[in-house]
C-alpha positions as CSV (number, residue, x, y, z in Angstrom):
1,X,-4.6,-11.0,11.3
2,X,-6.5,-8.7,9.1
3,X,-5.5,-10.8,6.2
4,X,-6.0,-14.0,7.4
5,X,-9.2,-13.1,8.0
6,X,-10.4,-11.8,4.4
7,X,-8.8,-14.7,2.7
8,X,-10.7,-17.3,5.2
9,X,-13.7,-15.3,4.2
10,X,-12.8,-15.1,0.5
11,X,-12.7,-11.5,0.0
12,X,-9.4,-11.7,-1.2
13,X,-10.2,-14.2,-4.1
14,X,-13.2,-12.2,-5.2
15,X,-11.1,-8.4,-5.0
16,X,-8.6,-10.4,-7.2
17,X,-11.8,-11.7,-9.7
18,X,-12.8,-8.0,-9.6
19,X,-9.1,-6.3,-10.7
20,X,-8.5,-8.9,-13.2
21,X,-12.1,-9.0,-15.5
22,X,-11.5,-5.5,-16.7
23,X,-7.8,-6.4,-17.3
24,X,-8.3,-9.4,-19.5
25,X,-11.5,-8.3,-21.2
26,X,-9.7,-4.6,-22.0
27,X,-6.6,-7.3,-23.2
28,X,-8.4,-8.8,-25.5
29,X,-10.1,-5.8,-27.0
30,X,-6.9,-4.0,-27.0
31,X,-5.7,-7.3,-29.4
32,X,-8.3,-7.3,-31.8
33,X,-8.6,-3.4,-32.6
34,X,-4.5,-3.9,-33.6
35,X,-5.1,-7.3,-35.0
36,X,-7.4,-5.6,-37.6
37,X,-5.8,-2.4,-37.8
38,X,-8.4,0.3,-35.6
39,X,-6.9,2.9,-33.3
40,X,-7.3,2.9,-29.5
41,X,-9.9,5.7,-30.2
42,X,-11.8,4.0,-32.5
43,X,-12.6,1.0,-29.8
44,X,-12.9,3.6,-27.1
45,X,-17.0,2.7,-26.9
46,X,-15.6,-1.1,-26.2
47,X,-13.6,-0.4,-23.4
48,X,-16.5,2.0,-22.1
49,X,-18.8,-1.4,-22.3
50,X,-16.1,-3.4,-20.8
51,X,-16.1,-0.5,-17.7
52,X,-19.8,-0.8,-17.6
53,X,-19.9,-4.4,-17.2
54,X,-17.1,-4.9,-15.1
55,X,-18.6,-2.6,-13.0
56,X,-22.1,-4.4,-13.0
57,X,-20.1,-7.5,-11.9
58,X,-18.8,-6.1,-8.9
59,X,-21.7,-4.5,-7.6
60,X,-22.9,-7.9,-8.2
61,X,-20.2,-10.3,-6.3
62,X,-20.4,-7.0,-3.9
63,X,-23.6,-7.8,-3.1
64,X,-24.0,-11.5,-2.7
65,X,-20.6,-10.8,-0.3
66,X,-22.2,-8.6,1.8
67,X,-25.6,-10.7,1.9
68,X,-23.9,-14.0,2.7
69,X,-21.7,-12.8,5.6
């Protein structure tokens, strides 16, 4: 019932939205440092900005969630 009830209400969709941003975005920085030959630690500041905003995002979608219901 539990679940039924988040995926009426769309929590589900927008938990899913939220796991898979930093995923892709860290997926595609991950492919061009080893396209053009850097190290993991030499793109580490990317995938702290790809955190940072991933995290702004949720806070975000957080928000308008708990504001519209």
């Amino acid at each position: 019932m539990l679940y039924e009830t988040l995926f009426k209400n769309g929590a589900v969709l927008m938990i899913k939205i939220i796991v898979l941003i930093p995923l892709i975005l860290s997926l595609i920085w991950f492919g061009y440092l080893t396209i053009n030959n850097y190290s993991v630690a030499d793109g580490k500041q990317g995938f702290k900005y790809i955190l940072l905003f991933s995290c702004v995002i949720a806070a975000f979608f957080t928000l308008m969630y708990w504001l519209t219901h």
